[in-house]
C-alpha positions in Angstrom: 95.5 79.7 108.4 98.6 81.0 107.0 102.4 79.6 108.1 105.8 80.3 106.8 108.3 78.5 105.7 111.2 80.8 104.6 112.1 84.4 103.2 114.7 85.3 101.0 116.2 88.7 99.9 116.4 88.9 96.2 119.0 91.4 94.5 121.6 89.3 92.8 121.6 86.4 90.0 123.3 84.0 92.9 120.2 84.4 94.8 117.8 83.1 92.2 120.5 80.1 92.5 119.5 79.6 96.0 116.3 79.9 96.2 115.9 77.2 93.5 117.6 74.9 95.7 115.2 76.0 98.4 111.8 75.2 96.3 113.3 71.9 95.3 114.4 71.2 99.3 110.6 72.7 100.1 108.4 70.3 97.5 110.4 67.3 98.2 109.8 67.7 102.4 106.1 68.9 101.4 105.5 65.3 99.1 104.8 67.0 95.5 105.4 64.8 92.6 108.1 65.7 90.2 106.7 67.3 87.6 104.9 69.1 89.9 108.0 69.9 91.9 109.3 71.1 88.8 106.5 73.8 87.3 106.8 75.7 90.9 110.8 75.2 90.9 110.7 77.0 87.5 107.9 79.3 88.1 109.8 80.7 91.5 112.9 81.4 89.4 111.4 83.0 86.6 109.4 85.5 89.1 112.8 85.5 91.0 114.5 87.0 87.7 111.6 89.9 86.9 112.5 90.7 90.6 115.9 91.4 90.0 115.9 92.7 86.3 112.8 94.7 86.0 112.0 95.4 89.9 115.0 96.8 91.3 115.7 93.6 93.6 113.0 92.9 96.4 112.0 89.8 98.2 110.5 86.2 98.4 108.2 84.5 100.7 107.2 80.7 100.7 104.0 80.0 102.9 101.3 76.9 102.9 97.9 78.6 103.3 95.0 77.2 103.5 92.2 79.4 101.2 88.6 79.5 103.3 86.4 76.3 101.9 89.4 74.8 99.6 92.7 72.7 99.9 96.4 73.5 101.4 98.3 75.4 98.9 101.8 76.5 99.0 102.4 80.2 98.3 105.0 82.1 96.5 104.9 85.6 97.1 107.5 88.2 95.8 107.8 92.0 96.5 110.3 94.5 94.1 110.5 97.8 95.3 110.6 99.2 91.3 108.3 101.7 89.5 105.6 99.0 88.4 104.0 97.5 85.4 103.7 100.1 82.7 101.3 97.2 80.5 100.1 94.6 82.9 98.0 93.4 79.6 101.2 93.1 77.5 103.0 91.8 79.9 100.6 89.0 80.8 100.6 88.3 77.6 104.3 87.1 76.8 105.0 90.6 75.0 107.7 93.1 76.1 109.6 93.9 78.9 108.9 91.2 80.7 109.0 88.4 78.3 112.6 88.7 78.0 116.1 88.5 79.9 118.7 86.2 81.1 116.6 83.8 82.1 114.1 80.9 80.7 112.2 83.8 78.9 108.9 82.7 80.2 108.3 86.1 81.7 104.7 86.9 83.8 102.6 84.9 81.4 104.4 81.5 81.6 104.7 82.1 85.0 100.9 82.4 85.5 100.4 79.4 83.3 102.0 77.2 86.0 100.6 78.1 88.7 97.1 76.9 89.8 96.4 80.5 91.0 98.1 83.5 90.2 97.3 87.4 91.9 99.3 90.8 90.7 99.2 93.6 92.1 101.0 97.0 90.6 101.4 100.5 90.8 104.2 103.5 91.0 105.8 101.6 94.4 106.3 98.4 93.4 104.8 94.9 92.1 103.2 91.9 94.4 102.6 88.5 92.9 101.3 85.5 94.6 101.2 81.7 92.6 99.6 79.4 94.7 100.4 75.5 94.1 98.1 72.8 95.3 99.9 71.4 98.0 99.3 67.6 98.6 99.0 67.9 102.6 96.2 68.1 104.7 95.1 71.2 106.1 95.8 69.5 110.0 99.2 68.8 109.4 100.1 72.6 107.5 102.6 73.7 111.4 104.3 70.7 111.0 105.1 70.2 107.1 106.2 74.6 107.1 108.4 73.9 110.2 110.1 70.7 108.6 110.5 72.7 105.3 112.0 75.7 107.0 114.0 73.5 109.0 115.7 72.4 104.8 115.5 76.0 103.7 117.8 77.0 107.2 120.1 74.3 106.5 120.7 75.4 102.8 120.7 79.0 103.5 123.5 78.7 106.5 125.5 76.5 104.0 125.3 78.9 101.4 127.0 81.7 103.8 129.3 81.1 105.9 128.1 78.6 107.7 131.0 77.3 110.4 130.6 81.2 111.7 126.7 81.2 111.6 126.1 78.2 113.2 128.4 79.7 116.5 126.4 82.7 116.8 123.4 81.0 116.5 123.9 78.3 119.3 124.7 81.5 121.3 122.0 83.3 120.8 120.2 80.0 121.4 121.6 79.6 124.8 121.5 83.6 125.9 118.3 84.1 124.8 115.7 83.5 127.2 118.0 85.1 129.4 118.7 88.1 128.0 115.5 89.4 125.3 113.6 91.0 128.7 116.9 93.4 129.8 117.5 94.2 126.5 114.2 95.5 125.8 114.6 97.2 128.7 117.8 98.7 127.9 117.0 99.3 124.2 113.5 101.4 125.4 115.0 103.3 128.2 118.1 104.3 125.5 115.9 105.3 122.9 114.0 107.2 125.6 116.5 109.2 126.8 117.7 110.0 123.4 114.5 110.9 122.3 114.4 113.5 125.0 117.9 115.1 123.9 116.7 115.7 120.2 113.3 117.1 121.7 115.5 119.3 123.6 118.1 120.2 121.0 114.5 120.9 118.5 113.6 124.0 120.9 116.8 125.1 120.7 117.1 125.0 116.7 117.2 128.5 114.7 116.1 127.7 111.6 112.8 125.4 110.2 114.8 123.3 108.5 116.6 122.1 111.5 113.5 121.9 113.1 112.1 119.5 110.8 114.9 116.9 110.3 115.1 117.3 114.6 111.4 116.6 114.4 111.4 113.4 112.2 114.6 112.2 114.0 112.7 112.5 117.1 109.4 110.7 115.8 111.3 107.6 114.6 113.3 106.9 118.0 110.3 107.4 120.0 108.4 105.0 117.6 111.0 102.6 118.4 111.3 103.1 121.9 107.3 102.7 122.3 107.5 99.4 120.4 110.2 97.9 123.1 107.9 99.0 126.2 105.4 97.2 124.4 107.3 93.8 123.7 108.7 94.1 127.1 105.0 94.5 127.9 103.8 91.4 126.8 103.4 89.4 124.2 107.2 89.2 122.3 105.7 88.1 119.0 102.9 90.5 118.4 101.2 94.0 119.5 97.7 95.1 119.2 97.4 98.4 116.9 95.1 100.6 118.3 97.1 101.5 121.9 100.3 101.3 119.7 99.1 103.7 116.8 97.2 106.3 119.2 100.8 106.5 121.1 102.6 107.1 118.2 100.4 110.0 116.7 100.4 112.0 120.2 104.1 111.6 119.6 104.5 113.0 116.4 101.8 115.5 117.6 104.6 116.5 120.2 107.2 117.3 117.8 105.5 119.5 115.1 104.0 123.0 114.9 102.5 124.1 118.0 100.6 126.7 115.7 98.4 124.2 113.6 95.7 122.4 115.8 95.4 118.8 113.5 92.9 116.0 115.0 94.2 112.7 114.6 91.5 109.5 114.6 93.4 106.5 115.1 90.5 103.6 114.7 91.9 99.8 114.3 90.6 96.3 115.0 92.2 94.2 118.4 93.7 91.6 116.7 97.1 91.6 117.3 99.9 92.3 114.3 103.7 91.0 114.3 105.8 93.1 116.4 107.9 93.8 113.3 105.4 94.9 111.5 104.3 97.1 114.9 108.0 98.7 114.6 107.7 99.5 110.7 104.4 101.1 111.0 105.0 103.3 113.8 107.8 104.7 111.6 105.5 105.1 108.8 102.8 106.9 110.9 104.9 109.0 112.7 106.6 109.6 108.7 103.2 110.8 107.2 101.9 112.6 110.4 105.1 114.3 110.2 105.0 114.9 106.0 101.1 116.1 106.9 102.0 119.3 109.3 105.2 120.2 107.1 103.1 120.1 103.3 99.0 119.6 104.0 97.8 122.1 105.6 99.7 125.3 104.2 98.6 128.7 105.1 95.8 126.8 107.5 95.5 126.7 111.3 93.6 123.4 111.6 93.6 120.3 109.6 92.3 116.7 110.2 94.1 113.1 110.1 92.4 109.9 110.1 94.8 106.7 110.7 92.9 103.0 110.1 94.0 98.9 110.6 92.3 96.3 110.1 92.8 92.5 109.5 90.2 90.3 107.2 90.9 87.3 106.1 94.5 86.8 106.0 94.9 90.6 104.8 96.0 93.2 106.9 95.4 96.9 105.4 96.8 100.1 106.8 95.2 103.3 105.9 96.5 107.2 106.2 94.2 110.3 104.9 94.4 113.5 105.5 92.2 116.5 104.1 94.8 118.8 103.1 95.8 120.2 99.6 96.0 116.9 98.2 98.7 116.2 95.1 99.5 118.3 92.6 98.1 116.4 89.0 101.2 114.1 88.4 103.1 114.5 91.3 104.3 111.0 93.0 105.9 110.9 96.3 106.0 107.4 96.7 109.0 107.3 94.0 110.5 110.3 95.4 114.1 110.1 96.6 113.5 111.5 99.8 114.8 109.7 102.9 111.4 108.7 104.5 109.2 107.8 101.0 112.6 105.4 100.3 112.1 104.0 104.3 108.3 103.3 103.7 108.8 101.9 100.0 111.7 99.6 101.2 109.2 99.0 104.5 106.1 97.8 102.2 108.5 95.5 100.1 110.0 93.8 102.9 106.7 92.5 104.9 105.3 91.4 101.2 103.1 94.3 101.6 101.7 96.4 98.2 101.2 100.3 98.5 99.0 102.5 96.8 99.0 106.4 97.0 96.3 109.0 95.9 96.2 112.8 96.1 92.6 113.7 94.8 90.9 114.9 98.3 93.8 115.7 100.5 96.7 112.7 100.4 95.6 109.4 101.2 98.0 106.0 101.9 96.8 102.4 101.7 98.7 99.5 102.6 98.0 95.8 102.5 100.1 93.1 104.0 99.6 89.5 104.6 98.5 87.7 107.6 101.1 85.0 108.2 102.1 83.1 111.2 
């Protein structure tokens, strides 16, 4: 059982300022002692600082969780989008780069230190770290303590902004809401629709490859978007199941590539249900890699193979893309390539707390994990 309490974007020094106001606002509605209050004030704004020095800026997540056969904790889990640890070993132990900066210098090791239970994950897209505090709740009251914290962290964050302004557009949104979210689905999918059908159009009129290809990865990310609105107009507004979801988006991106390359796609995932956002970001991503797989994988063939995977275990959710094409070259990297779609999927991963990983040894394969929160 996993709930949240709050997110915060991370790119600036003021916003390390906020969000220690927001884990002192979080332990004092949860009940922690003080010096207990303190180690996980101090340990979000050191992790907060190797976001925004070392990681290129990225994002926070506070969550109370409750591990299988132990006690409520309370979670903070950040995201940079940056090139990863070089020396997690040096690192974790106090030594350079990130030992060092404008901050309390306690860098990755003191961090660890504070926390009762500390995971890192890094690699070429980006780090993940998770410090898990003993929370003193009990595991049956978890809904109520994260929606009283994130009712604090709300407050702070609107005061922080403008908040005269941001408290009007909210009470609106409030009062329109239940009116409005169905007909704007509705109007949002049927848009998207009907722009998807122009670039499809403008595609077989295009002279050149080039143009097809930006037509055709234009085309792939409306039509992800307008799928994703049928669906939430469908049903549930808070969540989609993968499977229907991901098969629709690869016949899609099928539609839009190289009629002279025959490429089976197996799309294979689990029914339980994912956020909606995290529905929308994926079937950019798929149709993205589907798209990168007929332009680069399968050169000088007339058949290729794609297999596309979701699961959720636990309170994990990983994503999986293979493909059996010529694989990468022995150092290449596009995950930190500047190209539009690698920068959409790395910005993508960061923002749902998600890590990536990327291998090239037997065709290309993509693995993404995200957590399960509520």
């Amino acid at each position: 059982m996993a709930q949240t309490i709050t997110s915060l974007s991370l790119t600036v020094s003021d916003d390390i300022k906020i969000l220690q106001k927001i884990a002192k606002a979080v332990t004092a509605t949860i009940g922690f002692k003080p010096f207990h209050a303190t180690r996980l004030t101090t340990c979000a704004m050191e992790l907060a600082r190797n976001v925004i020095e070392h990681g290129q800026g990225g994002h926070a997540r506070l969550s109370l969780h409750e591990p299988r056969g132990g006690a409520v904790v309370l979670r903070l889990a950040f995201a940079d989008q940056g090139s990863g640890i070089d020396d997690l070993d040096a690192a974790m132990a106090g030594r350079e780069p990130y030992a060092h900066g404008e901050g309390m210098g306690l860098g990755l090791a003191g961090a660890r230190r504070m926390a009762d239970n500390f995971q890192i994950e890094t690699g070429s897209t980006g780090t993940l770290i998770k410090a898990d505090f003993a929370a003193p709740i009990d595991s049956a009251d978890i809904a109520q303590c994260a929606e009283a914290a994130g009712n604090r962290c709300d407050e702070i964050l609107m005061r922080e902004g403008n908040a005269d302004r941001r408290i009007r557009q909210l009470e609106s949104d409030l009062t329109a809401r239940d009116l409005t979210i169905g007909e704007v689905h509705h109007r949002t999918a049927n848009n998207l629709t009907m722009i998807g059908s122009l670039v499809r159009m403008e595609q077989r009129r295009a002279q050149t490859d080039e143009a097809k290809g930006v037509l055709s990865s234009l085309g792939i990310r409306i039509e992800s978007m307008a799928r994703t609105h049928k669906l939430l107009q469908s049903g549930d507004t808070e969540s989609v199941r993968p499977l229907t979801y991901l098969q629709q988006i690869s016949a899609l991106a099928e539609s839009f590539n190289r009629s002279d390359l025959i490429v089976h796609v197996d799309v294979n995932a689990d029914d339980t249900p994912i956020p909606a956002r995290l529905a929308l970001d994926l079937g950019l991503i798929t149709g993205e890699l589907i798209t990168n797989a007929y332009k680069h994988a399968f050169a000088d063939r007339s058949e290729g193979r794609i297999a596309i995977s979701m699961s959720t275990e636990g309170e994990t959710i990983t994503y999986r893309f293979s493909d059996d094409g010529i694989g990468l070259a022995p150092g290449q990297q596009p995950e930190r390539s500047g190209s539009l779609g690698w920068r959409m999927i790395r910005a993508t991963v960061s923002s749902n707390l998600g890590h990536l990983n990327v291998s090239g040894e037997n065709g290309l394969m993509v693995e993404m994990t995200f957590p399960v929160i509520g």
